[in-house]
Residue frames as qw, qx, qy, qz and C-alpha x, y, z in Angstrom:
[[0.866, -0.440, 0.037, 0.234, 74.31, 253.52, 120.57],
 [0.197, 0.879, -0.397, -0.176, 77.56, 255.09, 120.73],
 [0.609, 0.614, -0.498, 0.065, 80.83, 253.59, 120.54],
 [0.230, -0.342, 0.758, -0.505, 82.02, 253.19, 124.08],
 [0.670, -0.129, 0.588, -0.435, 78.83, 250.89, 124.64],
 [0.865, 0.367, -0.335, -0.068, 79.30, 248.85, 121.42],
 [0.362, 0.450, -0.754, 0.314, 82.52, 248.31, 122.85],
 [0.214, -0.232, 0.797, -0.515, 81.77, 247.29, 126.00],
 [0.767, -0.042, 0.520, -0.373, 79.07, 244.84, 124.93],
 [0.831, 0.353, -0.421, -0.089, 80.94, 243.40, 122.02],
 [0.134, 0.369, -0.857, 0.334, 83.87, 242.59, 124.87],
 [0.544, -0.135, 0.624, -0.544, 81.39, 241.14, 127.17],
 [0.905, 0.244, -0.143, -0.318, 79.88, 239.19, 124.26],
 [0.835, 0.386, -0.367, -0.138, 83.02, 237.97, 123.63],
 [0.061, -0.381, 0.808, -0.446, 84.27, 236.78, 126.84],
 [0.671, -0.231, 0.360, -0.606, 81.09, 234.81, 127.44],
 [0.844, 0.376, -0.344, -0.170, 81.29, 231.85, 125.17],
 [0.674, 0.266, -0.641, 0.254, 84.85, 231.06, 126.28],
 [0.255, -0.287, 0.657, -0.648, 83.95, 231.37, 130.34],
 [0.847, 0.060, 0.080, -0.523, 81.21, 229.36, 129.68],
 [0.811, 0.384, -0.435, 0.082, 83.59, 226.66, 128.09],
 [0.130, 0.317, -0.766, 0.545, 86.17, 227.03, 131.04],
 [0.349, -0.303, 0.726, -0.510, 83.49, 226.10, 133.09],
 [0.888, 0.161, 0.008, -0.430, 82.52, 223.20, 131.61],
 [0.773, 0.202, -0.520, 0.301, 85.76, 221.74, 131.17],
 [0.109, -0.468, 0.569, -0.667, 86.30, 222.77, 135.34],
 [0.791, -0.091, 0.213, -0.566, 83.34, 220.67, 135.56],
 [0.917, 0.199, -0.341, -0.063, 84.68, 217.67, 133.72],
 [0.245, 0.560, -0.576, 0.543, 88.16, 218.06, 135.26],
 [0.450, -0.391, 0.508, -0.622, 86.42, 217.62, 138.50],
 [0.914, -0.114, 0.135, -0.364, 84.92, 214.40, 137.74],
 [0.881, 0.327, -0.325, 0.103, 87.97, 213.13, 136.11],
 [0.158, -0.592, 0.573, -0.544, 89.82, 214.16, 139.41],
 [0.749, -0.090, 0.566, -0.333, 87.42, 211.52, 141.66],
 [0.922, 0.243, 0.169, -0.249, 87.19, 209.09, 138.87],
 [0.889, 0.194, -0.137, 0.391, 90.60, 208.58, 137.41],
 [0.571, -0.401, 0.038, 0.716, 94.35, 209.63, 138.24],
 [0.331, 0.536, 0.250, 0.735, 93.75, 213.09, 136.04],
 [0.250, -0.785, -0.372, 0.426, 93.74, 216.57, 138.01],
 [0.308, 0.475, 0.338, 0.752, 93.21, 219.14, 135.64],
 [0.372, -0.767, -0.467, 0.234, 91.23, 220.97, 138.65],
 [0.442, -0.611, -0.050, 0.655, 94.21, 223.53, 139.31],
 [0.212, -0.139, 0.314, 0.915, 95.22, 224.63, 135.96],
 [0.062, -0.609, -0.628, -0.480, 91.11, 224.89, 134.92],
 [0.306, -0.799, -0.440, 0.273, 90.21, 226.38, 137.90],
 [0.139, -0.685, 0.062, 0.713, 92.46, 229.61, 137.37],
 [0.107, 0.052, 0.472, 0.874, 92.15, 229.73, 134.13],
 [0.247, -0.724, -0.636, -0.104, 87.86, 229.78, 134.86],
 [0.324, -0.748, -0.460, 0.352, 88.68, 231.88, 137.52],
 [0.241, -0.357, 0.313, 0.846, 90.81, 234.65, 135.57],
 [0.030, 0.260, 0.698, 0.667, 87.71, 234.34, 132.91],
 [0.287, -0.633, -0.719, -0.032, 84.99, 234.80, 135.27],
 [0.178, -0.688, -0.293, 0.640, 86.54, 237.74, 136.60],
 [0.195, -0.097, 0.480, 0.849, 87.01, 239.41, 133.47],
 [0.161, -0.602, -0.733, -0.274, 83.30, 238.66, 132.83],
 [0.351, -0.750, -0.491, 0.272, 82.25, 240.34, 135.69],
 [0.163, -0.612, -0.258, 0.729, 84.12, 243.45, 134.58],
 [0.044, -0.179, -0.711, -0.679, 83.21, 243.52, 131.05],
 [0.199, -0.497, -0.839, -0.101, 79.69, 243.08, 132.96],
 [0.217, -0.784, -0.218, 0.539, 79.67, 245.95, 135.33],
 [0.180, -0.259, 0.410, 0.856, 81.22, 248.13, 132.20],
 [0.016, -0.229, -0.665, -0.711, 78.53, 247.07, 130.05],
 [0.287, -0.662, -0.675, 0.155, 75.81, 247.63, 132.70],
 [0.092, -0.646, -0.040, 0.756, 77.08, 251.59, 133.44],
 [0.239, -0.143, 0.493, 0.824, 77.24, 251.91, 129.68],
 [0.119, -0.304, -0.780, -0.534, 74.13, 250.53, 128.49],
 [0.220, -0.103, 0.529, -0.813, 72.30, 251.57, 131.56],
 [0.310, -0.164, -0.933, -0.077, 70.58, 248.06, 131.75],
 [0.605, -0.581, 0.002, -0.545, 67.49, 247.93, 134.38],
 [0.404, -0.492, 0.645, -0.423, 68.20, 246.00, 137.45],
 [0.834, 0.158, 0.379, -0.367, 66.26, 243.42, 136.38],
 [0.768, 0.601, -0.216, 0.051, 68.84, 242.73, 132.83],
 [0.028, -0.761, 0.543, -0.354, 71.67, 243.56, 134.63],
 [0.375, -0.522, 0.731, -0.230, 71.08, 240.63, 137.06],
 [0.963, 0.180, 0.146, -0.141, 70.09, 238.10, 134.63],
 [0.739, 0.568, -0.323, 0.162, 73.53, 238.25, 132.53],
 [0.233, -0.656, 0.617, -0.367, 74.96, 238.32, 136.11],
 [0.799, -0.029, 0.473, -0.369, 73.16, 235.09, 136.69],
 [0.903, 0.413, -0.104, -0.056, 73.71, 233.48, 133.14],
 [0.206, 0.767, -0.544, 0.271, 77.58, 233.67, 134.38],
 [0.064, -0.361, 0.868, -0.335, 77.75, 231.34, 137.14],
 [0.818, 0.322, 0.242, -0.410, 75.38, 228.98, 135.00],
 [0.729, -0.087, 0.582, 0.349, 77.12, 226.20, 133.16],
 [0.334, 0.331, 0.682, 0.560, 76.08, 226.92, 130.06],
 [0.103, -0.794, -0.444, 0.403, 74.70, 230.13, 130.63],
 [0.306, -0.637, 0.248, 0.663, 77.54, 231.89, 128.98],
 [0.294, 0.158, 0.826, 0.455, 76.32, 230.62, 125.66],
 [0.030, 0.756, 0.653, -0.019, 72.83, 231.77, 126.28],
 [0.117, -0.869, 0.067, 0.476, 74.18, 235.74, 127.37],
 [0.045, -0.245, 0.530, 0.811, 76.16, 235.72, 123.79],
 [0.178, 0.482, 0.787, 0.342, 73.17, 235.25, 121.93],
 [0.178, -0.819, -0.430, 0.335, 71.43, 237.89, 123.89],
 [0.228, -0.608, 0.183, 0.738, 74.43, 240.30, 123.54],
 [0.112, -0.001, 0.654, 0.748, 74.88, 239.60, 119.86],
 [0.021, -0.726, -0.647, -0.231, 70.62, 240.28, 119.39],
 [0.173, -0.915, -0.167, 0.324, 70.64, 243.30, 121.83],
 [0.403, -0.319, 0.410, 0.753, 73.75, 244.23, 119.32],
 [0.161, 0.213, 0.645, 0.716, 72.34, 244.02, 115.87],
 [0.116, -0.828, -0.549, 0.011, 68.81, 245.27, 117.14],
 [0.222, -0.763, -0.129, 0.593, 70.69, 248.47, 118.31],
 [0.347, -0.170, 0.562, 0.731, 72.65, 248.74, 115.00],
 [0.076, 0.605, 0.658, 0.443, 69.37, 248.41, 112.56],
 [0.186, -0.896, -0.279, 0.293, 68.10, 251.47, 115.12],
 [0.081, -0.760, 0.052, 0.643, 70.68, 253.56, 114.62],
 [0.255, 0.087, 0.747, 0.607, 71.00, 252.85, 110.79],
 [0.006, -0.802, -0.589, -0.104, 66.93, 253.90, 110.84],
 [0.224, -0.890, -0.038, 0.395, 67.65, 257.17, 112.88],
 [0.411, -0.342, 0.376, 0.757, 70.70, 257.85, 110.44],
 [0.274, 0.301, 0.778, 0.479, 68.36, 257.47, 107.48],
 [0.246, 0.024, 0.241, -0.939, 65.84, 259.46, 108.93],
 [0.460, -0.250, -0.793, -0.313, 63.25, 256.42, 108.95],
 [0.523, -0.644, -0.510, 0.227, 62.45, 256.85, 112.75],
 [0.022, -0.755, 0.109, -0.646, 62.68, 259.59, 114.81],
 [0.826, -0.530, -0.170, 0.091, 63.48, 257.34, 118.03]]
């Protein structure tokens, strides 16, 4: 793996966690909107919504980079506009990370020939 796509799936890693978080507190916000006199709604919602797009181009970056199948690509697309999804796609990233790393450490060594 070169560099460019490390990069572009350590950013994506680390945008997911805290979009995931924005939209969970967008979710609370919302109930504490109908249920008491709090309306956190406006300032969560754009901050969610300024995270979610970022996601999404961190996502499309890491998808040209890594040249995902269709089929990866549209899960971490999916795990985005999943509550808690964003939790689930850093794990992923950070495995599909270190798995690439130990590879090219092998190939460097001259343990594989992959």
């Amino acid at each position: 793996m070169d560099i460019k796509t490390a990069s572009a799936l350590r950013r994506l890693r680390l945008v997911s966690a805290p979009e995931a978080v924005s939209f969970l507190l967008l979710m609370v916000c919302s109930v504490l909107k109908r249920t008491t006199d709090f309306n956190g709604v406006p300032v969560m919602g754009a901050i969610h919504g300024i995270l979610f797009v970022i996601y999404v181009i961190f996502w499309a970056d890491a998808w040209n980079k890594t040249k995902w199948s269709v089929k990866t690509a549209a899960l971490y697309f999916v795990l985005s506009v999943l509550p808690t999804g964003g939790f689930f796609a850093e794990r992923m990233l950070r495995r599909e990370a270190e798995a690439s790393l130990i590879a090219a450490r092998a190939r460097k060594e001259g343990v594989v020939n992959a």
